[in-house]
The first five atom37 places (N, CA, C, CB, O) and aatype in JSON, in Angstrom:
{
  "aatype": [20, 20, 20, 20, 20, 20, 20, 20, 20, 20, 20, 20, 20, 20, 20, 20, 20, 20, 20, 20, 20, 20, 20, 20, 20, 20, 20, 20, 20, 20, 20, 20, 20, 20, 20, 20, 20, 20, 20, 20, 20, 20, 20, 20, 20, 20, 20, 20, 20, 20, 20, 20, 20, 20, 20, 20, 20, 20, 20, 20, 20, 20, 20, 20, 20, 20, 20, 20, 20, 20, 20, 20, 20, 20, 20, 20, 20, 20, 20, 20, 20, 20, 20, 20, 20, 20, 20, 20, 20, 20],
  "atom_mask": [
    [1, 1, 1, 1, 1],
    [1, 1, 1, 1, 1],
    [1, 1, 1, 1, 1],
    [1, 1, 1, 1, 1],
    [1, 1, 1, 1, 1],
    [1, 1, 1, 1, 1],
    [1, 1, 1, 1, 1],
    [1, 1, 1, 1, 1],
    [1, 1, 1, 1, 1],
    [1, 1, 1, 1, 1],
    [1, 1, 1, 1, 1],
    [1, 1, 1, 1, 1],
    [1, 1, 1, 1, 1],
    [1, 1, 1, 1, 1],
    [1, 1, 1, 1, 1],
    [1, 1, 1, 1, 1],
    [1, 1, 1, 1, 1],
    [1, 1, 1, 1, 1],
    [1, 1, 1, 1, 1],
    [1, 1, 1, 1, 1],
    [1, 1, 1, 1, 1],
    [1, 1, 1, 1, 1],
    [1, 1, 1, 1, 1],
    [1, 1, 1, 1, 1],
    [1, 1, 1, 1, 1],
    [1, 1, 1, 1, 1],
    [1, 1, 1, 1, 1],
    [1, 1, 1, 1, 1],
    [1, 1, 1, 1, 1],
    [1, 1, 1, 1, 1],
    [1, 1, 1, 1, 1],
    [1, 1, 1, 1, 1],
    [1, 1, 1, 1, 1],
    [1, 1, 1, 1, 1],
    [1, 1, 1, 1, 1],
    [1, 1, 1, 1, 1],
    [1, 1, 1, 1, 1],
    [1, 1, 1, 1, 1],
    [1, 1, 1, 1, 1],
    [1, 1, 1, 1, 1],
    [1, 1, 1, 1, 1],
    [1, 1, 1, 1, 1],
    [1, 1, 1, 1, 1],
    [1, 1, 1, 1, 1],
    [1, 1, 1, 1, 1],
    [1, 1, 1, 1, 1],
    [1, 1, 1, 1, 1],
    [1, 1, 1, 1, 1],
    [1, 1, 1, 1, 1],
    [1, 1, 1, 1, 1],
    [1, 1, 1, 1, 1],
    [1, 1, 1, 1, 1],
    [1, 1, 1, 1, 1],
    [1, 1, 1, 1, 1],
    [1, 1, 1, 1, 1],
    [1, 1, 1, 1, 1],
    [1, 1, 1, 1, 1],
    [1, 1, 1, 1, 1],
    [1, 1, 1, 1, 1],
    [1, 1, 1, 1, 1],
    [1, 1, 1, 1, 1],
    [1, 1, 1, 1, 1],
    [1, 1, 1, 1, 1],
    [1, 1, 1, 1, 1],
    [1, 1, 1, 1, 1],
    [1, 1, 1, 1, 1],
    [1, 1, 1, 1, 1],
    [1, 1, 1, 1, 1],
    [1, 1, 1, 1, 1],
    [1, 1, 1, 1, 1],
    [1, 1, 1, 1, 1],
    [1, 1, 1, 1, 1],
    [1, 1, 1, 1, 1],
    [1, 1, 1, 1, 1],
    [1, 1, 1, 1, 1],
    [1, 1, 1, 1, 1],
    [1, 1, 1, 1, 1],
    [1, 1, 1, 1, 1],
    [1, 1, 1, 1, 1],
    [1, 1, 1, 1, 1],
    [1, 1, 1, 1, 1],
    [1, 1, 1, 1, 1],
    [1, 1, 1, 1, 1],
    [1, 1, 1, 1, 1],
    [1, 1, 1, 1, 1],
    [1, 1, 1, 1, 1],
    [1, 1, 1, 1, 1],
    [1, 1, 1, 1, 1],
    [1, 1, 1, 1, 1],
    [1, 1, 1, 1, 1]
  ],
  "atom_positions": [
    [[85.85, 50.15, 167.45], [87.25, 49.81, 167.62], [88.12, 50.95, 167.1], [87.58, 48.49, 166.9], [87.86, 51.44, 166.0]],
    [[89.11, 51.38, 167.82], [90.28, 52.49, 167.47], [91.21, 51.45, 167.04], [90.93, 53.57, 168.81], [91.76, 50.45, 167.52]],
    [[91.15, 52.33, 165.52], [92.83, 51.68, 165.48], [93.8, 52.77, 165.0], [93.05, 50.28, 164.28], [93.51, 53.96, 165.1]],
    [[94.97, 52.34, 164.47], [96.12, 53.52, 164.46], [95.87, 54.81, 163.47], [97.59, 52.83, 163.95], [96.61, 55.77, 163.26]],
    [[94.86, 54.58, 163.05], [94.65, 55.61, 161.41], [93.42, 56.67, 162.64], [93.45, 54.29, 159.2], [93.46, 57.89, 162.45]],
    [[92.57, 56.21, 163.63], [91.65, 57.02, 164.74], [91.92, 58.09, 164.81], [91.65, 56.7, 166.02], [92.74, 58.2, 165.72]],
    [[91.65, 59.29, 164.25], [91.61, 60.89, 164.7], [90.96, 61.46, 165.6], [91.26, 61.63, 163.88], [91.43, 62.31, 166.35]],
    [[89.29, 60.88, 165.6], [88.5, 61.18, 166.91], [87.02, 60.5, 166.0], [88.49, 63.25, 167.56], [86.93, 60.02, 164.87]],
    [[86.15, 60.7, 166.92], [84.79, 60.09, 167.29], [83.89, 60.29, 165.95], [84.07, 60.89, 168.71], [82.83, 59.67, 165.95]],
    [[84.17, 61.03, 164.88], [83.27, 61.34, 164.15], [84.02, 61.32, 162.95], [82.58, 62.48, 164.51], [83.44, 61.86, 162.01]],
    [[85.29, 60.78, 162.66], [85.98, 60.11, 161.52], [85.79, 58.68, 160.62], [87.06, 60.02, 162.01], [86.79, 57.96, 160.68]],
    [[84.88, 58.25, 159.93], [85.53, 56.75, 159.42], [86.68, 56.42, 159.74], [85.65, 56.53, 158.08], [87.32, 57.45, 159.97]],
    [[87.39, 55.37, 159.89], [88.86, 54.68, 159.76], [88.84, 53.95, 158.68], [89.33, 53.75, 160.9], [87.76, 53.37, 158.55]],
    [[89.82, 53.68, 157.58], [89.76, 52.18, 157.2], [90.59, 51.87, 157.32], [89.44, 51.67, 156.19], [91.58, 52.6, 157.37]],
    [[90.62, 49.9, 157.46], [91.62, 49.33, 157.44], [91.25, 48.5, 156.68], [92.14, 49.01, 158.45], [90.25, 47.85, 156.99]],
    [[91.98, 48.22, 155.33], [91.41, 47.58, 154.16], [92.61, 46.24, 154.18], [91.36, 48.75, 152.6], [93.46, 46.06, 155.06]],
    [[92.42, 45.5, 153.08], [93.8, 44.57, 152.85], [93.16, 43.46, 151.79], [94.5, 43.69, 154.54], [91.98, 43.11, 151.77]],
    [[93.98, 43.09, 151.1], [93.32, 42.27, 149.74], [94.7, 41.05, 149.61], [93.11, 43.61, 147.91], [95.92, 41.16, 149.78]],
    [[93.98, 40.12, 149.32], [95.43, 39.01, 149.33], [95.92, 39.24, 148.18], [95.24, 37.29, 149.44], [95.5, 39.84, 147.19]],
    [[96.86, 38.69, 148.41], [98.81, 38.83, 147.37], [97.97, 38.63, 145.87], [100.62, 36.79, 147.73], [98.55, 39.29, 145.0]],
    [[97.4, 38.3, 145.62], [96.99, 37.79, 144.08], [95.74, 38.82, 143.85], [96.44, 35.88, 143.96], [95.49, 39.06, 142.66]],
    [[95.12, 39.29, 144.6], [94.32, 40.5, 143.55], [94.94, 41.78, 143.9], [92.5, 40.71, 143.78], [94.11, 42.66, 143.69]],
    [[96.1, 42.29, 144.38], [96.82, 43.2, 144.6], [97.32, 43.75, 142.83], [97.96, 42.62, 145.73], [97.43, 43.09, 141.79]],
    [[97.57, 45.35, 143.14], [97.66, 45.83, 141.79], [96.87, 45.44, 140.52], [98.8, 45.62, 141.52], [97.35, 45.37, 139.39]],
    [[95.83, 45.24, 140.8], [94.94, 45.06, 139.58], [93.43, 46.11, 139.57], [94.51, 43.33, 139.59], [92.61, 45.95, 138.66]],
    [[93.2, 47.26, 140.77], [92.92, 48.1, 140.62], [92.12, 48.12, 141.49], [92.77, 48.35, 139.67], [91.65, 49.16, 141.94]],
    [[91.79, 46.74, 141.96], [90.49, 46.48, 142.98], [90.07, 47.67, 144.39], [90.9, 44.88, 143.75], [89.07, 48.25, 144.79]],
    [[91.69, 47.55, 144.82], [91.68, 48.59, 146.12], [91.22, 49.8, 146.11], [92.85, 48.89, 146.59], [90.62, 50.38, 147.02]],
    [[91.7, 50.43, 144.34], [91.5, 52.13, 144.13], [89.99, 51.44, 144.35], [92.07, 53.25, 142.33], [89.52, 51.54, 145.48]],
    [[89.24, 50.78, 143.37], [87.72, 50.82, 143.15], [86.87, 50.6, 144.65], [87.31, 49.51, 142.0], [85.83, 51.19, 144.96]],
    [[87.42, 49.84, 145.27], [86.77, 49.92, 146.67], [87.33, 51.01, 147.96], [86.92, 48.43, 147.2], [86.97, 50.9, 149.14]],
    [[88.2, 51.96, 147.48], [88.3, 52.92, 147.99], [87.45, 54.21, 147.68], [89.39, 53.0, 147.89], [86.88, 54.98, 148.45]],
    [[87.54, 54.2, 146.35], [86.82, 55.12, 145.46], [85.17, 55.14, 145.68], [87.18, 54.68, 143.96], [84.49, 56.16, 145.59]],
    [[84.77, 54.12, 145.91], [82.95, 53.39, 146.26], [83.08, 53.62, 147.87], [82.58, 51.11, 145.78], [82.05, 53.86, 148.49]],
    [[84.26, 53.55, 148.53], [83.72, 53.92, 150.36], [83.7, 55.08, 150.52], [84.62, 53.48, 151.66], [82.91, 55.58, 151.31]],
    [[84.77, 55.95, 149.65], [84.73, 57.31, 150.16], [83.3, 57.84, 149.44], [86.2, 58.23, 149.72], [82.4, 58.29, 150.15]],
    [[83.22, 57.78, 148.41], [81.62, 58.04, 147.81], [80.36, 57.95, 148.42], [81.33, 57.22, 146.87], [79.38, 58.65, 148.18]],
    [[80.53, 56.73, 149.5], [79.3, 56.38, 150.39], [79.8, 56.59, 151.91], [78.75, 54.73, 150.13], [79.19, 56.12, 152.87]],
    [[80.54, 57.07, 151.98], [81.26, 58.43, 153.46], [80.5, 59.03, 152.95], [82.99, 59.31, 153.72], [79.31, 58.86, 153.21]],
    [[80.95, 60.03, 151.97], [80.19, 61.35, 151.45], [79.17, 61.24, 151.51], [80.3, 61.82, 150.29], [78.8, 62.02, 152.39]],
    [[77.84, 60.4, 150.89], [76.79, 60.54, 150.77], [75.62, 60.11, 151.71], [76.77, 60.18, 149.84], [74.4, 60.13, 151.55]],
    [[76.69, 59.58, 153.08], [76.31, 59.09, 154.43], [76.46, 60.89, 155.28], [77.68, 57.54, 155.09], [76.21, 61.12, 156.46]],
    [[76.92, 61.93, 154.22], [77.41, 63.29, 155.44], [78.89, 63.27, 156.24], [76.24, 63.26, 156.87], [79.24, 64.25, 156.89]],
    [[79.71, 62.07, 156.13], [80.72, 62.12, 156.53], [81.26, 63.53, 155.8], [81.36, 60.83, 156.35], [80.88, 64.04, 154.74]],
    [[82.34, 64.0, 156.78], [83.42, 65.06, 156.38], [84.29, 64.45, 155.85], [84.02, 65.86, 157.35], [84.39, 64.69, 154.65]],
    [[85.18, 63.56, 156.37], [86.37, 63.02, 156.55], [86.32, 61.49, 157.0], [87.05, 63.86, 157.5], [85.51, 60.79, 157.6]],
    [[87.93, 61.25, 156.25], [88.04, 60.15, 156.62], [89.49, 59.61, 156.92], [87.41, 59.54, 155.77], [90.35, 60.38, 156.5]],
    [[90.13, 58.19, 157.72], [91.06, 58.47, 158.01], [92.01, 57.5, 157.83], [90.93, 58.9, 158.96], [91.26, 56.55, 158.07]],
    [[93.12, 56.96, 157.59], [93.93, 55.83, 157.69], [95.4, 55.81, 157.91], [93.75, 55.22, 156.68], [96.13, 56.67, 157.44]],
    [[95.93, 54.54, 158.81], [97.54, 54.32, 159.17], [98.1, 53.55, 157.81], [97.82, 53.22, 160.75], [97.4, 52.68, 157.31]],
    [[99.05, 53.81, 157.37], [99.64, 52.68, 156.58], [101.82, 52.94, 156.76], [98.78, 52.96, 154.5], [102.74, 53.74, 156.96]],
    [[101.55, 51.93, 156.55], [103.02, 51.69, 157.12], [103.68, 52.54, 155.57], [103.56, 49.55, 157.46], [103.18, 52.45, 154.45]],
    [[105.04, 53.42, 155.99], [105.29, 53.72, 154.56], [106.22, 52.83, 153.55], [105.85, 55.01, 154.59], [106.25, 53.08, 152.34]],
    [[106.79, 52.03, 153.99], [106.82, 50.95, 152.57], [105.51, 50.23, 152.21], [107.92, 49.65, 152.8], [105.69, 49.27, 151.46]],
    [[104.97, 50.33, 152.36], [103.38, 49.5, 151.75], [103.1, 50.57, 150.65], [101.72, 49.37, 153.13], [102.73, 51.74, 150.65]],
    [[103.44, 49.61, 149.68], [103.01, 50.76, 148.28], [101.69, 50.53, 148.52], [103.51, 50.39, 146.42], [101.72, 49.3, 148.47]],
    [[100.69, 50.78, 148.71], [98.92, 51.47, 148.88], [99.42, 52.68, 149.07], [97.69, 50.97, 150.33], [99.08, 53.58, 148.3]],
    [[100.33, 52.94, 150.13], [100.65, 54.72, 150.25], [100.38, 55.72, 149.37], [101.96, 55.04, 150.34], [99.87, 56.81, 149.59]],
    [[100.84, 55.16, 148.21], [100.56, 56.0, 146.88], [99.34, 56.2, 146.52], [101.09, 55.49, 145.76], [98.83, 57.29, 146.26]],
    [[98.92, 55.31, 146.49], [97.51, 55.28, 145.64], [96.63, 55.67, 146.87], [97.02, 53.61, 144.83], [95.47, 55.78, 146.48]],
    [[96.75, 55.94, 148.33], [95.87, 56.8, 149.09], [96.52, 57.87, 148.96], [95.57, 56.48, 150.48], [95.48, 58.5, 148.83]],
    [[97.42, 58.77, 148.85], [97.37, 59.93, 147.99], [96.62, 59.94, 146.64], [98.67, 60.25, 147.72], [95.64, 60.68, 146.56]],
    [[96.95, 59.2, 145.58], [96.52, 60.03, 144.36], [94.68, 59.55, 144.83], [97.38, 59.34, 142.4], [93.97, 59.75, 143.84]],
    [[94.19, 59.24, 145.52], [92.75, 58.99, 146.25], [92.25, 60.8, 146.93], [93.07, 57.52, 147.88], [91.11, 61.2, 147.15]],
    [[93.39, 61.45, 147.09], [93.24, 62.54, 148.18], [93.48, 62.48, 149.53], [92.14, 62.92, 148.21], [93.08, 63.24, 150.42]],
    [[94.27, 61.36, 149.61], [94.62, 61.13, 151.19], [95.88, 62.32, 151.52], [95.27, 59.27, 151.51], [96.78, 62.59, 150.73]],
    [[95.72, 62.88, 152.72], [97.31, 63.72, 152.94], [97.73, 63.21, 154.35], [97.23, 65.73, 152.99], [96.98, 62.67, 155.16]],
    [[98.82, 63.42, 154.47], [99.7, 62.84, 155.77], [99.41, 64.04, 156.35], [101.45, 62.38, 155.67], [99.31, 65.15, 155.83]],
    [[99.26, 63.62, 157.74], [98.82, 64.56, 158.7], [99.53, 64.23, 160.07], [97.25, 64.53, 158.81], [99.7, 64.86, 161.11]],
    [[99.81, 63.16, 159.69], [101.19, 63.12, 160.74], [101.85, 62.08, 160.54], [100.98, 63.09, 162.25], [101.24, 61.11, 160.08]],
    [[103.23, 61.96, 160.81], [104.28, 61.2, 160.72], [104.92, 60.48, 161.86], [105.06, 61.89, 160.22], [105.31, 61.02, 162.89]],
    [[105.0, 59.11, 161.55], [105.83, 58.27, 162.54], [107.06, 57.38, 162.49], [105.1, 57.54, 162.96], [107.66, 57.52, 161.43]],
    [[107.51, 56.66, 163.17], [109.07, 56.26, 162.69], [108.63, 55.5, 161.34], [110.1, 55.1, 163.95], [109.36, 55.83, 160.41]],
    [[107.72, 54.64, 161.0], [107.04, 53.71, 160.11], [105.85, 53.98, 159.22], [106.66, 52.78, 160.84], [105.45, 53.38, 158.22]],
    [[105.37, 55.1, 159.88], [103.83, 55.27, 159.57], [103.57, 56.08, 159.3], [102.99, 55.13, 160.25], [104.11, 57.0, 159.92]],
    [[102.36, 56.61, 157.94], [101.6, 57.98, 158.21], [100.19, 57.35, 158.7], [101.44, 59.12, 156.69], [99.55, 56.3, 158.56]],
    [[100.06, 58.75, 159.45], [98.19, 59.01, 159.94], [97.84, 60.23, 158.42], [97.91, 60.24, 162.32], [98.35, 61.32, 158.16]],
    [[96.71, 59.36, 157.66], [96.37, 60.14, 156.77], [95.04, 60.53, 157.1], [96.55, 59.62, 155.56], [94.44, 60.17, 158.11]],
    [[94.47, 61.5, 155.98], [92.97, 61.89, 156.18], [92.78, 62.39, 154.86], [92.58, 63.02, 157.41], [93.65, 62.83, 154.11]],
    [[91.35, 62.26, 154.6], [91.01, 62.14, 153.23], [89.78, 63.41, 153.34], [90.47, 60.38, 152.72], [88.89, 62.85, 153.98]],
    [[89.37, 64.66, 153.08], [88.72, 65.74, 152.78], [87.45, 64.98, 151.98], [89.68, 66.84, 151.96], [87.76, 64.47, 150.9]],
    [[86.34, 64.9, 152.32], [85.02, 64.3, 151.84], [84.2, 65.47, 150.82], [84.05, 63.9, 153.31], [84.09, 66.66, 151.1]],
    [[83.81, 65.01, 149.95], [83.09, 65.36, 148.94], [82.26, 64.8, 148.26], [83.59, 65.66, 148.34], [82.7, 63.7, 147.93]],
    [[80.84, 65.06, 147.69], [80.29, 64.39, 147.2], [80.52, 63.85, 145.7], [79.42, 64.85, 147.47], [79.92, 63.0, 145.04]],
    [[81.5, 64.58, 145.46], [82.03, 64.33, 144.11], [84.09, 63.86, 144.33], [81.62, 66.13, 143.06], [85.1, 64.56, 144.25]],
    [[83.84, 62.18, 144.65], [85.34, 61.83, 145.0], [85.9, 61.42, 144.1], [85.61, 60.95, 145.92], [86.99, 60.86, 144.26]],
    [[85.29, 61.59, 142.72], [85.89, 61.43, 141.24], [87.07, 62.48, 140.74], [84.63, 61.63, 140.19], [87.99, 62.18, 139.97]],
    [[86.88, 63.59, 141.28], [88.18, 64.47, 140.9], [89.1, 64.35, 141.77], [88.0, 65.9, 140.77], [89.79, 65.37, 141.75]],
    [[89.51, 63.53, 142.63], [90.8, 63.12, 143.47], [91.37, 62.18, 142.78], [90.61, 62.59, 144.88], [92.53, 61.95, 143.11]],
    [[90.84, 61.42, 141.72], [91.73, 59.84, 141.1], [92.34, 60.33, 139.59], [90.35, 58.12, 140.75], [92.98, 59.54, 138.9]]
  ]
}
C-alpha cells in the first residue's frame, strides 16, 4: 500500500498513531526508535513519513533524524537516513 509519506519501491513508510491517552508519554519515540533499528538491521537505507504539520509528532520525527524533503500546503514528506546505530539521532 502507498501512502502519502511513499518515496519509491525500496523505502519503509510509516504510518504510526497511538490513542489520546498514551500520547506524550514517550511510547511513540520508543517504537520509533525500535523500527528504525530493525530497518537498519533488515539493510534498509531509508525510511519515510507524511505528517500533517500541526501534529506535534513533527517534532519528535525530527529530533528521531527525520528531515523534510518536501513541503505541502499541510504536510511534510520526511525521510529518515538509516544506520545501524539510530541511538545518536535521539
Amino acid at each position: 500500500m502507498k501512502g502519502y509519506g511513499n518515496i519509491d519501491d525500496k523505502t519503509p513508510e510509516f504510518a504510526i498513531s497511538l490513542y489520546p491517552q498514551y500520547r506524550k508519554m514517550g511510547i511513540g519515540t520508543k517504537l520509533m526508535e525500535y523500527m528504525l533499528a530493525e530497518l537498519a538491521s533488515r539493510g534498509y537505507e531509508k525510511a519515510s513519513l507524511s505528517v500533517q504539520k500541526k501534529n506535534y509528532a513533527a517534532k519528535m520525527y525530527k529530533k528521531l533524524g527525520f528531515r523534510i524533503i518536501s513541503e505541502q500546503e499541510d504536510d511534510y514528506l520526511m525521510l529518515h537516513i538509516l544506520s545501524l546505530d539510530t541511538s545518536s539521532s535521539t
